[in-house]
BAGUKE-327242 format. One line per field, with one value per atom (N, C-alpha, C): residue number from 1; residue in one letter; atom name; x, y, z. Coordinates in steps of 0.2 Angstrom, whole numbers. Each point is the difference from the previous one (the first is absolute). Layout:
n [NUM,...] $
res [A,...] $
atom [CA,...] $
x [X,...] $
y [Y,...] $
z [Z,...] $
//
This chain:
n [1,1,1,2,2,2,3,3,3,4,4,4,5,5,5,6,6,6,7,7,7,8,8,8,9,9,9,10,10,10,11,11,11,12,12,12,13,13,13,14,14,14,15,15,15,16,16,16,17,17,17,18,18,18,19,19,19,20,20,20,21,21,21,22,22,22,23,23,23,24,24,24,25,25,25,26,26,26,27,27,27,28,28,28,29,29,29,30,30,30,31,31,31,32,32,32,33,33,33,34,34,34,35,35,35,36,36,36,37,37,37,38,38,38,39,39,39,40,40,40,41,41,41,42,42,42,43,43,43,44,44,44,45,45,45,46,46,46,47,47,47,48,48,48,49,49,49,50,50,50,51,51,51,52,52,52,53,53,53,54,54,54,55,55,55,56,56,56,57,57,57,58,58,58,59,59,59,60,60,60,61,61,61,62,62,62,63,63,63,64,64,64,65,65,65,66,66,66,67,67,67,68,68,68,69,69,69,70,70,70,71,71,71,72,72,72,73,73,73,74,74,74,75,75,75,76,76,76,77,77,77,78,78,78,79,79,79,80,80,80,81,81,81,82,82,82,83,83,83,84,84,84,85,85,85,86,86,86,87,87,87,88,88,88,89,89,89,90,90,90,91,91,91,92,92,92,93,93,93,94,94,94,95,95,95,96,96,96,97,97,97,98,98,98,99,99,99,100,100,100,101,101,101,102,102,102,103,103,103,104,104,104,105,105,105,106,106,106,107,107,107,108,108,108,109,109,109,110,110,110,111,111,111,112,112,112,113,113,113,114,114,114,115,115,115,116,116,116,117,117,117,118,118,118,119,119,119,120,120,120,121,121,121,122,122,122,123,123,123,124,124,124,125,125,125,126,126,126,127,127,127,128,128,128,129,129,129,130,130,130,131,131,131,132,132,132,133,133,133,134,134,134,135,135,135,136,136,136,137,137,137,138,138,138,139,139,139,140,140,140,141,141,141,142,142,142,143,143,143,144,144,144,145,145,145,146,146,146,147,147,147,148,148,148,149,149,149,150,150,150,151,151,151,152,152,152,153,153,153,154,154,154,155,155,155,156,156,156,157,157,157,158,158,158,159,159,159,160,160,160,161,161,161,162,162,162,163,163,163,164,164,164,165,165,165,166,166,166,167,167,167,168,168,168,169,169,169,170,170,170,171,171,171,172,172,172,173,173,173,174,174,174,175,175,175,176,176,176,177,177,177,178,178,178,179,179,179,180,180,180,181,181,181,182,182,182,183,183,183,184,184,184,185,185,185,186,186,186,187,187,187,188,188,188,189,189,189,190,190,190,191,191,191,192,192,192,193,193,193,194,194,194,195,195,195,196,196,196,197,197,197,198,198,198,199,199,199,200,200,200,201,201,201,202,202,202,203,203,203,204,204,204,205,205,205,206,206,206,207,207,207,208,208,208,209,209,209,210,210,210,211,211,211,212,212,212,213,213,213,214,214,214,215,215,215,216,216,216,217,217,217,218,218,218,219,219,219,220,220,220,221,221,221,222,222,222,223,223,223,224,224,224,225,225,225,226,226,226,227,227,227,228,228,228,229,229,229,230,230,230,231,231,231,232,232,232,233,233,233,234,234,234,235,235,235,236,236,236,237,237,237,238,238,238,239,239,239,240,240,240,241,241,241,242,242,242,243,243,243,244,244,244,245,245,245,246,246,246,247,247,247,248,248,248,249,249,249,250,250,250,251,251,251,252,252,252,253,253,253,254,254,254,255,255,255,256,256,256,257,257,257,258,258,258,259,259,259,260,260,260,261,261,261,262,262,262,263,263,263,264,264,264,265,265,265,266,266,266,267,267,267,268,268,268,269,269,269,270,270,270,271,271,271,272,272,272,273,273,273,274,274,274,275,275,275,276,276,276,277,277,277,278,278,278,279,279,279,280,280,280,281,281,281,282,282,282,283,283,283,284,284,284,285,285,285,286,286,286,287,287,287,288,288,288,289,289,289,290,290,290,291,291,291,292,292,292,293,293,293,294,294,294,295,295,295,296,296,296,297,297,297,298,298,298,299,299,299,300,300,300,301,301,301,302,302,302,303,303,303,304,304,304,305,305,305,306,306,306,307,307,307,308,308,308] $
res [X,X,X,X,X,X,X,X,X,X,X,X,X,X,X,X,X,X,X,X,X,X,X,X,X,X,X,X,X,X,X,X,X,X,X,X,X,X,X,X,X,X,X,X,X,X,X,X,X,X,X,X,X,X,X,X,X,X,X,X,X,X,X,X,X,X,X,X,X,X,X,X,X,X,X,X,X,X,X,X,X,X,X,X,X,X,X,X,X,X,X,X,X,X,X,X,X,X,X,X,X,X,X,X,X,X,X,X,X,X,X,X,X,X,X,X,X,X,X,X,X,X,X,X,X,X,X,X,X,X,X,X,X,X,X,X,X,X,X,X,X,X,X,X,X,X,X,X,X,X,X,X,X,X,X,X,X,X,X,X,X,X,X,X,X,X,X,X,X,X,X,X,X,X,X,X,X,X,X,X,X,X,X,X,X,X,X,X,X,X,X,X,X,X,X,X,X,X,X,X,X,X,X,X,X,X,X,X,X,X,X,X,X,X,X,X,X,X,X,X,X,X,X,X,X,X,X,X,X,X,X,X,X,X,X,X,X,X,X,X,X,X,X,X,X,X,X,X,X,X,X,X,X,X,X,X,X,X,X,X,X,X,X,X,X,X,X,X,X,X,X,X,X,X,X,X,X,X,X,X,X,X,X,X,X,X,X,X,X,X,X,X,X,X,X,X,X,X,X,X,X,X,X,X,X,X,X,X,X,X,X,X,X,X,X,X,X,X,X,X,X,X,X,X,X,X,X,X,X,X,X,X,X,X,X,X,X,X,X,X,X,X,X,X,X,X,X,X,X,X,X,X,X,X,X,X,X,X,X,X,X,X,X,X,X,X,X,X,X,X,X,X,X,X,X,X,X,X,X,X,X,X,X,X,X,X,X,X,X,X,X,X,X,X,X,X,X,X,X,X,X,X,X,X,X,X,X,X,X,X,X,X,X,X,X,X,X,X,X,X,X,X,X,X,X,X,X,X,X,X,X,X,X,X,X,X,X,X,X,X,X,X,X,X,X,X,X,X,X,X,X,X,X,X,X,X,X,X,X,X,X,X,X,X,X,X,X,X,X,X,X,X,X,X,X,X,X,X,X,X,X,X,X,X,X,X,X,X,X,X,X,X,X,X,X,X,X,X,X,X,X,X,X,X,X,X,X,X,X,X,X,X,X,X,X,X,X,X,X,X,X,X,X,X,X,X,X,X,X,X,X,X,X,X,X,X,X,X,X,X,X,X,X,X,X,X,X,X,X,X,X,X,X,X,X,X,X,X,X,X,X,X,X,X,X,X,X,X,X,X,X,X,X,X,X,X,X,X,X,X,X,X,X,X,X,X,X,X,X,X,X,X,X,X,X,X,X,X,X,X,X,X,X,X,X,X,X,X,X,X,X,X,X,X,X,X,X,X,X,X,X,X,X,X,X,X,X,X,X,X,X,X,X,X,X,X,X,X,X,X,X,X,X,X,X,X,X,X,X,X,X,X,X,X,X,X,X,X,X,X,X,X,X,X,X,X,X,X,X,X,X,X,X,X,X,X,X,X,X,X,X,X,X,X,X,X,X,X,X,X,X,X,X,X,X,X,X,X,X,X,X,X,X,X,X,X,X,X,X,X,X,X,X,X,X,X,X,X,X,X,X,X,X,X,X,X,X,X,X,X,X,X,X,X,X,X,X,X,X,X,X,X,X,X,X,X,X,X,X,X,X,X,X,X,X,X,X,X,X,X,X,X,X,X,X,X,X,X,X,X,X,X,X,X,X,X,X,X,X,X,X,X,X,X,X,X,X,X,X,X,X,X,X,X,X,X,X,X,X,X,X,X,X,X,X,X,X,X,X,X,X,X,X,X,X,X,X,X,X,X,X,X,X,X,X,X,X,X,X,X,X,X,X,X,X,X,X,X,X,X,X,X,X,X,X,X,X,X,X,X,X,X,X,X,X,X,X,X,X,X,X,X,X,X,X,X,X,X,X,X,X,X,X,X,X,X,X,X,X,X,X,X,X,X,X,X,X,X,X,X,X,X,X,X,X,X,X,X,X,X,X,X,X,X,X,X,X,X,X,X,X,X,X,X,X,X,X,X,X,X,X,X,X,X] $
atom [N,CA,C,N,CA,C,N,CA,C,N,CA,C,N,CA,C,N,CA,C,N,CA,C,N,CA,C,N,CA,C,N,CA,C,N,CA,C,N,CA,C,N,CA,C,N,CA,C,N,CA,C,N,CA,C,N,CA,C,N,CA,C,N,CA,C,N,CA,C,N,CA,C,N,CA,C,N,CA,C,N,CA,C,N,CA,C,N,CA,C,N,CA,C,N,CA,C,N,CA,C,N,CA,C,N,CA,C,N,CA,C,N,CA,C,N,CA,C,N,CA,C,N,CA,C,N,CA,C,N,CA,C,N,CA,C,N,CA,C,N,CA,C,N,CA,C,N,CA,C,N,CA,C,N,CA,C,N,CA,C,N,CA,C,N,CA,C,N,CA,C,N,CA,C,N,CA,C,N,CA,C,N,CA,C,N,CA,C,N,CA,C,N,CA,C,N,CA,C,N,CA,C,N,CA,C,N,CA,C,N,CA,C,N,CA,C,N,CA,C,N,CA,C,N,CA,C,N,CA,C,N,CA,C,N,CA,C,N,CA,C,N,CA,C,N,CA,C,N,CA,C,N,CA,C,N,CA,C,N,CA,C,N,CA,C,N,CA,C,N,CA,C,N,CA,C,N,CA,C,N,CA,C,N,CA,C,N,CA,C,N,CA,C,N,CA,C,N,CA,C,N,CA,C,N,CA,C,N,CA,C,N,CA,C,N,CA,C,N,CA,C,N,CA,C,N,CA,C,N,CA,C,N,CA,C,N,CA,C,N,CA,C,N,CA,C,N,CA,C,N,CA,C,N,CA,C,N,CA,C,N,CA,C,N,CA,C,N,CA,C,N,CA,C,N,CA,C,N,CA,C,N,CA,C,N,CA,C,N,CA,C,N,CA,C,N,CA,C,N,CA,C,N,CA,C,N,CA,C,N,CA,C,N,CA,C,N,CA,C,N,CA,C,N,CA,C,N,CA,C,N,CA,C,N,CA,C,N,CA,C,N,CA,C,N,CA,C,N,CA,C,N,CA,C,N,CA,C,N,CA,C,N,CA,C,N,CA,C,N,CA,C,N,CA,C,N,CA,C,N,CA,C,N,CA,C,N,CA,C,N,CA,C,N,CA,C,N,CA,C,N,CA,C,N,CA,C,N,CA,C,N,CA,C,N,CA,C,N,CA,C,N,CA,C,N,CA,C,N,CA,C,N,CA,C,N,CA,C,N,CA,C,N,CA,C,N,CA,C,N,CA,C,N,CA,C,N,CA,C,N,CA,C,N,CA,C,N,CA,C,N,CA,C,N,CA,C,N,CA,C,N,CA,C,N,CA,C,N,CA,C,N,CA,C,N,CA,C,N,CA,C,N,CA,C,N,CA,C,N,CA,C,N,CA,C,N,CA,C,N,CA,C,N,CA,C,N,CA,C,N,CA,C,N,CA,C,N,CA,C,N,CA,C,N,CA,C,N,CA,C,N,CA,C,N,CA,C,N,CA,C,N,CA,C,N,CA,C,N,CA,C,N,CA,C,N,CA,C,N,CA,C,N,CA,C,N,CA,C,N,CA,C,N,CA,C,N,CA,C,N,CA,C,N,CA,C,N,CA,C,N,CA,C,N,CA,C,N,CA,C,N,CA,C,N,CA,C,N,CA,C,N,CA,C,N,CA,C,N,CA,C,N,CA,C,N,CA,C,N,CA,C,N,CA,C,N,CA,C,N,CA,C,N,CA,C,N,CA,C,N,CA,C,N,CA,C,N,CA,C,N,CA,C,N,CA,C,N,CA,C,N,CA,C,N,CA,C,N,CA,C,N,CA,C,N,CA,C,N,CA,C,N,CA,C,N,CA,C,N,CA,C,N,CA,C,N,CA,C,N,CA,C,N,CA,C,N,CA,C,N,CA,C,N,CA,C,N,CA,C,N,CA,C,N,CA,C,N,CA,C,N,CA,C,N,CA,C,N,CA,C,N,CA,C,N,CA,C,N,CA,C,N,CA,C,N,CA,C,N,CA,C,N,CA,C,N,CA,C,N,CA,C,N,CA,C,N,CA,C,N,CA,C,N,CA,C,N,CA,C,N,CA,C,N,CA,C,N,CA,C,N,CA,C,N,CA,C,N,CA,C,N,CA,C,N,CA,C,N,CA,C,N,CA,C,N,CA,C,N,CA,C,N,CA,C,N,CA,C,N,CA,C,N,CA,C,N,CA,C,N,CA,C,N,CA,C,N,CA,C,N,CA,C,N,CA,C,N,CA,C,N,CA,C,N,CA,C,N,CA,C,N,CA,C,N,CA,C,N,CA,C,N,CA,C,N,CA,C,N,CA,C,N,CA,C,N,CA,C,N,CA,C,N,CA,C,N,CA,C,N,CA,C,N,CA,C,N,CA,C,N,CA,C,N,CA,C,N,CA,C,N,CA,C,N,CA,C] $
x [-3,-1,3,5,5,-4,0,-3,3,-1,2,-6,-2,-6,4,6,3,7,0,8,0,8,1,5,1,5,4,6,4,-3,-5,0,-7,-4,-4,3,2,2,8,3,7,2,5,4,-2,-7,-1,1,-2,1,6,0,5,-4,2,0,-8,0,-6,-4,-9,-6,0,1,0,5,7,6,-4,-3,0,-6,-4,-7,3,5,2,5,4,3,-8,-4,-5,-1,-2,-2,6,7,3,1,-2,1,-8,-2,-8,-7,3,-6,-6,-6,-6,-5,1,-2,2,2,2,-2,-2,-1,2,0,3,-2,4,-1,2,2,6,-3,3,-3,-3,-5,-5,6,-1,0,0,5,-1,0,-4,-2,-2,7,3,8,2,10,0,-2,0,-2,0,-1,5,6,5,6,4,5,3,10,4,1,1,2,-1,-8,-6,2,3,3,3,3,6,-7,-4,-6,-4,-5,-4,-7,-1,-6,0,7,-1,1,1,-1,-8,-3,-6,-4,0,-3,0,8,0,-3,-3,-4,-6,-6,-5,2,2,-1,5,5,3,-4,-4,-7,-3,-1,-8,6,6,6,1,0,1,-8,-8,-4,-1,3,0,5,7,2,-2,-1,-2,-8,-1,-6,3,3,5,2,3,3,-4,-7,-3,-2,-1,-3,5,6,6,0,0,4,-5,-8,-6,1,4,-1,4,6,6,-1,-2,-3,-6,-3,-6,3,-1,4,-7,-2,-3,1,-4,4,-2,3,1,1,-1,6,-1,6,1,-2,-4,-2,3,1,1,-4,1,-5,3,3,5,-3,-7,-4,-9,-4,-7,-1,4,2,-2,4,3,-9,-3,-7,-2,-3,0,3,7,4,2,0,-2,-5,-6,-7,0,3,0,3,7,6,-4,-6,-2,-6,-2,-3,2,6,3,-5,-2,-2,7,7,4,2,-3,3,-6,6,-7,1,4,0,5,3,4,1,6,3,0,-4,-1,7,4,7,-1,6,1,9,1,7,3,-5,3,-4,4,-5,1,-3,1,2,-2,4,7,3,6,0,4,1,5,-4,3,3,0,6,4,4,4,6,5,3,0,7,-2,0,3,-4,-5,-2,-8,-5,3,-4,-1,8,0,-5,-1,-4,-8,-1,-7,0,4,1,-3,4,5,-11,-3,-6,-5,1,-6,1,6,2,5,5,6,-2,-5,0,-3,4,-3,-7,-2,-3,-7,-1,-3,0,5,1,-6,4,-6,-7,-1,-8,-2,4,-2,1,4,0,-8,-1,-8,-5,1,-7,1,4,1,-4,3,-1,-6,-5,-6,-4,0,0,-2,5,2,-4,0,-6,-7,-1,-9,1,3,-2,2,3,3,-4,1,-1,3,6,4,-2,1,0,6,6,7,2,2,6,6,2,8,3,7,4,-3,-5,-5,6,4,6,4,1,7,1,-2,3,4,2,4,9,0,7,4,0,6,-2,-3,-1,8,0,6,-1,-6,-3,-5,1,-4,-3,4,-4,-4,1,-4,-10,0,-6,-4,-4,-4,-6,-3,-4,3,6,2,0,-5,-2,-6,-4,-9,-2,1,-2,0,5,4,-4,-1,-2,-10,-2,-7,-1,5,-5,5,4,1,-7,-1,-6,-5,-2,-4,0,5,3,-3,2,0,-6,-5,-7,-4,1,-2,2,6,3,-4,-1,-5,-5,-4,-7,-1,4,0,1,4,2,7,3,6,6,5,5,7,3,6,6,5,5,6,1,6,4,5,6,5,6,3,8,-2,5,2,-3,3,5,2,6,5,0,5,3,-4,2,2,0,4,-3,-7,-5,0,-2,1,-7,-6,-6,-3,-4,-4,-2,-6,-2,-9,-5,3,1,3,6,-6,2,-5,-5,1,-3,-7,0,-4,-3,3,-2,-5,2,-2,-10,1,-6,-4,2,-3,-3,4,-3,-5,-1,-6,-6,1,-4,-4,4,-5,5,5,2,6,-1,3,9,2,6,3,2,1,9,3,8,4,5,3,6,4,6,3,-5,2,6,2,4,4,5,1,5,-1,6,0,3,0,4,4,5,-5,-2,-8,-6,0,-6,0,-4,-1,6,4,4,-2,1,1,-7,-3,-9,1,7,-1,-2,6,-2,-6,-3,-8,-6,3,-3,-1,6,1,-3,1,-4,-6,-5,-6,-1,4,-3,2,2,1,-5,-3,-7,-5,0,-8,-3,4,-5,2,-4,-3,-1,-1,0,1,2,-1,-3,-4,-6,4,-1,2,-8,1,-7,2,-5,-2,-7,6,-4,-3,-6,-4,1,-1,4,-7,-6,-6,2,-5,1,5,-3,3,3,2,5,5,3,4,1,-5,0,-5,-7,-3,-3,-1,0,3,0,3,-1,6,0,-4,-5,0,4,1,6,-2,2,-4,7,-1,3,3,6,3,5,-4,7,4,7,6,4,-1,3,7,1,10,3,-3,1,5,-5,1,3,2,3,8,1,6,2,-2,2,6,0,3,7,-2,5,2,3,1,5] $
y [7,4,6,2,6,6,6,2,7,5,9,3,4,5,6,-1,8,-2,1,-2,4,1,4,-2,1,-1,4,-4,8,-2,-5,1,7,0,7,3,0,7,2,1,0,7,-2,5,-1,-2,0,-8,-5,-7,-5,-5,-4,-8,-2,-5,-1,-6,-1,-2,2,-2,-8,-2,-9,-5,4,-4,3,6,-1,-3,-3,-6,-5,-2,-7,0,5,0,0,3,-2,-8,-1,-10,-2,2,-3,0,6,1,-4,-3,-2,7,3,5,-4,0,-2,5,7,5,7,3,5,6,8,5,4,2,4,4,6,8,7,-2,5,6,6,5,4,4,2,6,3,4,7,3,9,4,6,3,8,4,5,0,4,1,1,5,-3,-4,-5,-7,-5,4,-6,0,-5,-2,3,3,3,-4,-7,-5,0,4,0,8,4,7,3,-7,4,0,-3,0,1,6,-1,-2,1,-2,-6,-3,-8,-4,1,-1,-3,7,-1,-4,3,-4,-10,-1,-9,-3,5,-1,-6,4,-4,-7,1,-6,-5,1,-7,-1,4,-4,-3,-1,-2,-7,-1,-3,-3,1,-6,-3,2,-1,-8,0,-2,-7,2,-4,-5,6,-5,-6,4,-7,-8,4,-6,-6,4,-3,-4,3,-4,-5,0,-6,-5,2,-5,-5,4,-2,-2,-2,0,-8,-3,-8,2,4,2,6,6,4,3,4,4,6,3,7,6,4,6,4,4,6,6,4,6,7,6,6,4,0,6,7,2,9,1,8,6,4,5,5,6,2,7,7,-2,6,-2,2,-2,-2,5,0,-8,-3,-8,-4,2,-5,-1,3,-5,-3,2,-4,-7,0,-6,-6,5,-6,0,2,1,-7,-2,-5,-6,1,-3,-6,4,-4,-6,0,-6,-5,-7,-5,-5,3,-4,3,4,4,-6,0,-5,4,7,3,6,4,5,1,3,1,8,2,8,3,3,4,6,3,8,-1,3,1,7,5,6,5,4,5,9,2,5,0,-4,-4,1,-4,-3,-3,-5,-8,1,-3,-1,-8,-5,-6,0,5,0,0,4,3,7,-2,10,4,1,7,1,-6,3,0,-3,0,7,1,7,4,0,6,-2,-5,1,1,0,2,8,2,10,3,-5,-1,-1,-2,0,3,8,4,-1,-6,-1,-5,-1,-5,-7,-6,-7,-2,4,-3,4,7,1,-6,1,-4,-9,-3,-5,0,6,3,-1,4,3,-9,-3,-9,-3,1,-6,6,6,3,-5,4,-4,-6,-4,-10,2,3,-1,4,3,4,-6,-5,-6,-5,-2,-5,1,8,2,-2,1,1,-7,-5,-3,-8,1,-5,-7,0,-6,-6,-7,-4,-2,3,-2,5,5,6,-1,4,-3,5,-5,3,7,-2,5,6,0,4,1,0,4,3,6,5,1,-6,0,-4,0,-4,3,9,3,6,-1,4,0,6,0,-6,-1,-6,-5,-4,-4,-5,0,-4,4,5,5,-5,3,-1,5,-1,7,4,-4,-1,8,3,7,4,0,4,-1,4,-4,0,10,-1,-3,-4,-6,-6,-2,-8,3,3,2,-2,4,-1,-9,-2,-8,-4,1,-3,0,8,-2,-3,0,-3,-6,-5,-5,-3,5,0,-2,5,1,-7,-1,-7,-7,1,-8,1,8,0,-1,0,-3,-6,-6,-4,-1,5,-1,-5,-1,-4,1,3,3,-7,2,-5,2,-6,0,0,5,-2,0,-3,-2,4,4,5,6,1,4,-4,-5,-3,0,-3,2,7,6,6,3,-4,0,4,-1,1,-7,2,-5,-7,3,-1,-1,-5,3,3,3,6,-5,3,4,-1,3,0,-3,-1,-3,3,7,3,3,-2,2,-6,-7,-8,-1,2,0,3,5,4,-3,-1,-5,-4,-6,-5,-1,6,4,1,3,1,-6,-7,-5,-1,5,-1,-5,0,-10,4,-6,2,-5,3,-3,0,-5,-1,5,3,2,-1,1,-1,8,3,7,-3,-5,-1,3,2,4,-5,-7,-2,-7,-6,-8,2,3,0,2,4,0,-3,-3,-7,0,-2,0,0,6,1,4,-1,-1,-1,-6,-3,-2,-4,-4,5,7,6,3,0,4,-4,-9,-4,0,0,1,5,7,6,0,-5,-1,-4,-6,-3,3,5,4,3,2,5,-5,-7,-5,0,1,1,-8,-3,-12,3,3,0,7,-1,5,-1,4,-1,0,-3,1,-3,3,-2,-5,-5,-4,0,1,2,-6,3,-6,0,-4,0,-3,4,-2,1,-1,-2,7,9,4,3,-1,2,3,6,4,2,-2,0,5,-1,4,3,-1,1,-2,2,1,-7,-4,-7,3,-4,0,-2,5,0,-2,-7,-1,2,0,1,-4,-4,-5,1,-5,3,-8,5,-4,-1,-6,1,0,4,1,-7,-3,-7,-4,1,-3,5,7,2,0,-1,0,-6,-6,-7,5,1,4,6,1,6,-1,-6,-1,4] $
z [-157,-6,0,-4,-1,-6,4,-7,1,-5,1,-6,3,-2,-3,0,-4,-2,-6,-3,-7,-3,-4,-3,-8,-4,-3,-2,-4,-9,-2,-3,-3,5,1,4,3,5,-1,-8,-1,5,1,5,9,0,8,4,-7,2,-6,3,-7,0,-6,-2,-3,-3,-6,5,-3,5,2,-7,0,6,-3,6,7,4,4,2,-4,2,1,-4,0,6,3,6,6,-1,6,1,-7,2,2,-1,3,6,1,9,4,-3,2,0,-2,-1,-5,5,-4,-4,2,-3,1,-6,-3,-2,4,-3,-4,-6,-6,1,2,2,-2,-9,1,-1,1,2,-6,1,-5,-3,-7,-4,5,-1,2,-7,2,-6,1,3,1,0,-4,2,6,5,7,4,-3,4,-3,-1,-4,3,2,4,-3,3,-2,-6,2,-7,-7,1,-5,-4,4,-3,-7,-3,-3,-5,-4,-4,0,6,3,-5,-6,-2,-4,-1,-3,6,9,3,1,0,2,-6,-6,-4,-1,2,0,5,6,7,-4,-2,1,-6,-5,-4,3,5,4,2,4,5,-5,-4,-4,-3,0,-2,6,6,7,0,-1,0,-4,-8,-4,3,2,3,6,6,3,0,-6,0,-2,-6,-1,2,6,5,6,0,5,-3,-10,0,-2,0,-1,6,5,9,3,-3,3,7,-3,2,7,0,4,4,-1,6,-3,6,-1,-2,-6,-1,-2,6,1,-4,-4,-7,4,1,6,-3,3,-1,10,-2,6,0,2,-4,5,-5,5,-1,5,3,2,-7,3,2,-4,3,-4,4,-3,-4,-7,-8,-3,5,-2,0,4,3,-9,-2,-8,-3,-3,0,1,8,4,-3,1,-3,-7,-3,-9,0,4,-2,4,6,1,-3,-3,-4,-6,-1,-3,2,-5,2,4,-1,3,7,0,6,5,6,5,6,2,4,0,3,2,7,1,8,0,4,0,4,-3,4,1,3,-1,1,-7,2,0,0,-2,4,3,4,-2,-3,-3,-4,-5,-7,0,5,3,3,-4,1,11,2,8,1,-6,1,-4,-6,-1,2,2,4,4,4,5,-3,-5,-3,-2,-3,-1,6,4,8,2,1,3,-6,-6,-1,-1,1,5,3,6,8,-1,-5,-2,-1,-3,-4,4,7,5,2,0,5,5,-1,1,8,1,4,1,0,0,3,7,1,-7,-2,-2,-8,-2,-6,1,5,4,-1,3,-2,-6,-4,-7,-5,1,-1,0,9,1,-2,-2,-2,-9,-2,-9,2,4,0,-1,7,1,-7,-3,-8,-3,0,-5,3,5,3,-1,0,-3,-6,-4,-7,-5,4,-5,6,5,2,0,0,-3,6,-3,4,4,-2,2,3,5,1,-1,-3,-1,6,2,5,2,7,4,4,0,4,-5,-6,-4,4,3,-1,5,2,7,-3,-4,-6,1,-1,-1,6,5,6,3,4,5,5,1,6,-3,-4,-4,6,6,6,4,0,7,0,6,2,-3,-3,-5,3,8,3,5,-1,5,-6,-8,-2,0,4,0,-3,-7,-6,-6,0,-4,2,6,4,-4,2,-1,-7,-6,-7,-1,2,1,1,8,1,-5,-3,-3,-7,-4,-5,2,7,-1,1,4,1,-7,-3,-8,-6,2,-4,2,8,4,-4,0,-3,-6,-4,-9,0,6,-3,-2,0,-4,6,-3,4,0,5,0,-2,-4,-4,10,1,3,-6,1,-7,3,-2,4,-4,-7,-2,5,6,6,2,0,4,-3,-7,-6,0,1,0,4,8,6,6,-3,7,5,5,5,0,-4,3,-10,-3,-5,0,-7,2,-1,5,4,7,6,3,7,5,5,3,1,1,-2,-5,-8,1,1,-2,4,7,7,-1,-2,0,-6,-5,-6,2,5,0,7,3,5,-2,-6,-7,0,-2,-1,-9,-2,-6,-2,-6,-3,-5,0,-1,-6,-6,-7,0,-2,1,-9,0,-4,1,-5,1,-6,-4,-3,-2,-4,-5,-5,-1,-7,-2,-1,-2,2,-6,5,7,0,8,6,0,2,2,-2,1,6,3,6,8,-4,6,5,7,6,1,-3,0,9,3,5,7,-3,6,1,-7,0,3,-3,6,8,0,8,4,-6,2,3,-7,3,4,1,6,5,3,5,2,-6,2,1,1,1,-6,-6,-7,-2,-2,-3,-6,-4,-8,-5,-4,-5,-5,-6,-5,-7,-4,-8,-2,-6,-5,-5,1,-5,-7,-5,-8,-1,-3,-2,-7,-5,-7,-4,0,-1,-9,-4,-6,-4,2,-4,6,4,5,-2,0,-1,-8,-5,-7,-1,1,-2,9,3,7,6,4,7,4,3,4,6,4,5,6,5,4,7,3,6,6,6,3,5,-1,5,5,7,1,5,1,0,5,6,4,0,5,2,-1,4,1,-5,-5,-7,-3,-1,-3,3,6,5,-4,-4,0,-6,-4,-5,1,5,3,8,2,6,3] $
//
């Protein structure tokens, strides 16, 4: 059984992803995907929180934000009841957490009776985006005081910020901020202060429950390792914590690329399953109330038959 907990379209997410929500559902069941997370990212709702792409307009920018979401929402239900016989399709968003501000937000959009979950992120540290490009990197870098490892810091305190408050059952990509480092591979453990709010980061996510996404869009991006990286994996699953497959897709071309390497990844580590949610479709399921979401999980085994 093939599945990813985090995908994205250019039909919601114009400029950052391509192609329509639907073609890339009908490319999962073609690749055997039996179930499918719809994630695309939540509504921003400051001109500071808006890509350069989103600039030349900034306030019809931000205004088209929330009524696509309430428009992919619409959709993707659609969609799950169209494809119901052919995949399991999860109705999702990605939050961010650019800064505490967000934590309402978050639960406001949470509450949809289609929302069946969210993947708690951080992509900005000092309301700056640190996946974009190097220059936006560098000026977080310039913004923690001109040095990485602090920047590092200032990354897992935000996380840990967003883990108390939002609680997510997913983390998304638990290492971003190691994408546009000068050493996206270093051992992070010769920062003690670094490796410290780590542990605890991952202390706090065992304690909730929550389940780190192997995503497998680090390899595409031409990290060596997904995120997150062995090191981080190693100590996670020390922890006692469970591990959910993504593939952070912006695109059909994306689909489960480099699913066989992230595979391998984990069998390296001694990890025999990963977890996806199974929706229960009880009479008002996603209509007037929220599906019940049970927890399954997924041996390698079976998921290798797929990506050999």
């Amino acid at each position: 059984m093939a599945f990813t907990m985090h995908s994205h379209s250019g039909q919601f997410c114009p400029g950052h992803a391509v192609d329509q929500l639907e073609d890339i559902i009908l490319h999962a069941i073609s690749l055997g995907y039996k179930t499918i997370g719809l994630t695309e990212h939540m509504p921003r709702y400051e001109e500071r929180d808006l890509y350069p792409e989103e600039l030349s307009d900034p306030q019809a920018s931000l205004q088209a934000l929330p009524p696509r979401h309430e428009s992919y929402l619409i959709e993707a239900r659609r969609l799950q009841q169209k494809y119901a016989s052919q995949i399991h399709i999860i109705i999702a968003f990605e939050a961010e957490f650019i800064r505490p501000s967000y934590t309402p937000l978050v639960q406001s959009l949470n509450e949809s009776p289609f929302v069946d979950y969210f993947i708690g992120s951080v992509h900005h540290v000092h309301s700056i985006p640190i996946d974009y490009d190097k220059a936006t990197y560098a000026a977080a870098v310039a913004a923690a005081g001109g040095s990485e490892e602090r920047l590092y810091e200032d990354y897992y305190d935000l996380q840990y910020e967003m883990l108390q408050a939002l609680k997510p059952r997913i983390v998304g990509h638990f290492d971003l901020i190691r994408l546009m480092s000068e050493d996206p591979g270093r051992d992070v453990r010769q920062w003690p202060g670094v490796w410290q709010k780590i542990r605890r980061n991952l202390e706090y996510a065992a304690q909730i429950g929550a389940w780190l996404e192997c995503n497998s869009a680090a390899l595409r991006k031409g990290l060596d390792e997904p995120y997150p990286g062995r090191i981080i994996s190693e100590e996670w699953l020390q922890l006692g914590g469970k591990f959910t497959m993504s593939d952070d897709s912006h695109g059909i071309a994306q689909v489960a690329t480099n699913y066989s390497r992230a595979l391998s990844f984990l069998e390296s580590l001694g990890v025999e399953q990963v977890w996806t949610f199974q929706r229960q479709n009880h009479l008002e399921a996603g209509e007037t109330s929220k599906a019940t979401l049970n927890d399954v999980g997924v041996s390698l085994k079976d998921f290798r038959q797929h990506f050999p």
